[in-house]
C-alpha positions in Angstrom: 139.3 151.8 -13.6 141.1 149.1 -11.5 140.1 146.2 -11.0 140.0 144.6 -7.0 142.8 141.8 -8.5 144.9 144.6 -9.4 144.2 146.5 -6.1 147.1 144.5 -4.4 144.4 143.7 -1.8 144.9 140.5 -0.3 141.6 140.3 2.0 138.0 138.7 1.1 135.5 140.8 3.4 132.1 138.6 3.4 129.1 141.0 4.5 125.5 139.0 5.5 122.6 140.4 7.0 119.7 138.4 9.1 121.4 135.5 10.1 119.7 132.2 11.4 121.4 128.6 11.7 121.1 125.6 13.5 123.4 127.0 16.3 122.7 130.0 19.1 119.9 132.5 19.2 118.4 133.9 15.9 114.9 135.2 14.6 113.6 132.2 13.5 113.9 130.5 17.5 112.7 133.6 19.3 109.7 133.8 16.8 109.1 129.9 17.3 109.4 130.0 20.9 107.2 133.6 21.3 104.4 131.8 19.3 104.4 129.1 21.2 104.5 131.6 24.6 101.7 134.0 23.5 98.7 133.9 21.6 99.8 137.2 19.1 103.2 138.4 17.9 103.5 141.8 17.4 106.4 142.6 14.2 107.9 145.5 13.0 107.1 145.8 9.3 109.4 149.3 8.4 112.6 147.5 8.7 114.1 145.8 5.6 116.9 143.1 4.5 117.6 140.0 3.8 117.1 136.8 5.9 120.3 134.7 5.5 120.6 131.0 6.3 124.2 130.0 7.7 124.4 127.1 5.7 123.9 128.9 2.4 126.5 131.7 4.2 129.2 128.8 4.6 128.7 126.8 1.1 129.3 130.8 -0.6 132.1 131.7 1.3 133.5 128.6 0.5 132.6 128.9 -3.3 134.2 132.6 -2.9 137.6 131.6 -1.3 137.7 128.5 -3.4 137.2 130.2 -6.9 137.8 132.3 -9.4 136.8 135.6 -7.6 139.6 138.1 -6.6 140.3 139.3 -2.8 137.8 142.2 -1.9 134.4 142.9 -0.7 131.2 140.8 -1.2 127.6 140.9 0.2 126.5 136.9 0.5 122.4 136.7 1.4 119.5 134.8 0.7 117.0 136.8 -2.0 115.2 138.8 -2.1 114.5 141.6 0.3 111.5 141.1 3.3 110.6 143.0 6.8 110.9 141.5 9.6 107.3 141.3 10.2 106.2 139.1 6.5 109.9 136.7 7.9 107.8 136.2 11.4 104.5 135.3 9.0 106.6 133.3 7.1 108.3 131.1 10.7 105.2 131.0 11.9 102.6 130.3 9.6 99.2 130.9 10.9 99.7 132.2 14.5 98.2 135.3 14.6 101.1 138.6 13.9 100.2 142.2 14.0 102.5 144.6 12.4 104.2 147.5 14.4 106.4 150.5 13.7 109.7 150.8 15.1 109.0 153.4 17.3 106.1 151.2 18.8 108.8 148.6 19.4 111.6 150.8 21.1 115.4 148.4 21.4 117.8 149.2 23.0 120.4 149.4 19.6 118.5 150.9 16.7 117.8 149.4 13.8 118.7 150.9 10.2 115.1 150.7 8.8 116.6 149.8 5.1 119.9 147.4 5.3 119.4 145.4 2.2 123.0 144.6 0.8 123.0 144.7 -3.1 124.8 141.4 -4.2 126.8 142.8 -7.2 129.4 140.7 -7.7 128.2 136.7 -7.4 125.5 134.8 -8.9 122.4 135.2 -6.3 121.8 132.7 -3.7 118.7 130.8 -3.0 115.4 132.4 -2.4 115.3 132.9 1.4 112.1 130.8 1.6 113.8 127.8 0.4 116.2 128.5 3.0 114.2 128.6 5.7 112.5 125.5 5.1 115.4 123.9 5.1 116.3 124.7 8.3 112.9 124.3 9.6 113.7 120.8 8.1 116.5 120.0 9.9 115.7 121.6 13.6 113.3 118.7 14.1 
C-alpha cells in the first residue's frame, strides 16, 4: 500500500464539522441569544458530530502544515461525538430545552443525521467541553 507521502500529492485538505469562534454567526450565539429571547428551546437530538472550536481548528492546522505529517486528507474536531440538542444543554446550562426530531424541525438544507468525522491520522484534540468554555471565556 502507498503511503499519502509517496502519493505525489502536494495538498493538505483539513475537514471540521460544527464550527463556533469568536467571529460571525455559529450555534453557540444563536443558542445564547434564543435563550435569552424565549423561555424554552426546542433541539434536535437525532443529529450527530462534533462541536469544533476555531481556535483549536487554527492551532491544528498549524501543527499539521508545520510538522511532520505528509500532504493529504485530515478530519481536525473537538472530541467526542454530541447532538445538537445535549451542545444547546451544554451553552445554555439550565434554561429549559426540549428535544425534537428532525422532521419536527423542517430547514431548508437537510441535515445528515450522522456526520461524525473519524480523526484517524492526528493525536485527538481537546474534549469539546473544554473548548467551549473557553470561548465562553473569552466572549465576555
Amino acid at each position: 500500500e502507498n503511503s499519502v507521502k509517496d502519493s505525489g500529492c502536494s495538498y493538505y485538505i483539513i475537514r471540521t464539522s460544527w464550527l463556533f469562534g469568536l467571529n460571525g454567526k455559529n450555534f453557540v450565539e444563536t443558542m445564547l441569544r434564543l435563550a435569552q429571547e424565549k423561555a424554552e428551546l426546542r433541539v434536535v437530538n437525532d443529529q450527530h458530530g462534533k462541536p469544533t472550536f476555531s481556535l483549536d481548528l487554527a492551532k491544528k492546522t498549524k501543527e499539521i502544515i508545520d510538522g511532520s505529517y505528509g500532504p493529504g486528507v485530515y478530519h481536525a474536531v473537538n472530541e467526542p461525538a454530541t447532538t445538537w440538542y445535549d451542545f444547546a444543554r451544554a451553552i445554555v446550562g439550565g434554561h429549559k430545552i426540549s428535544s425534537c426530531s428532525s422532521q419536527e424541525f423542517p430547514r431548508p438544507a437537510k441535515r445528515p443525521a450522522y456526520s461524525i468525522l473519524l480523526n484517524t491520522k492526528l493525536p485527538p484534540m481537546r474534549p469539546w467541553q473544554e473548548a467551549l468554555a473557553e470561548y465562553l471565556s473569552l466572549r465576555k
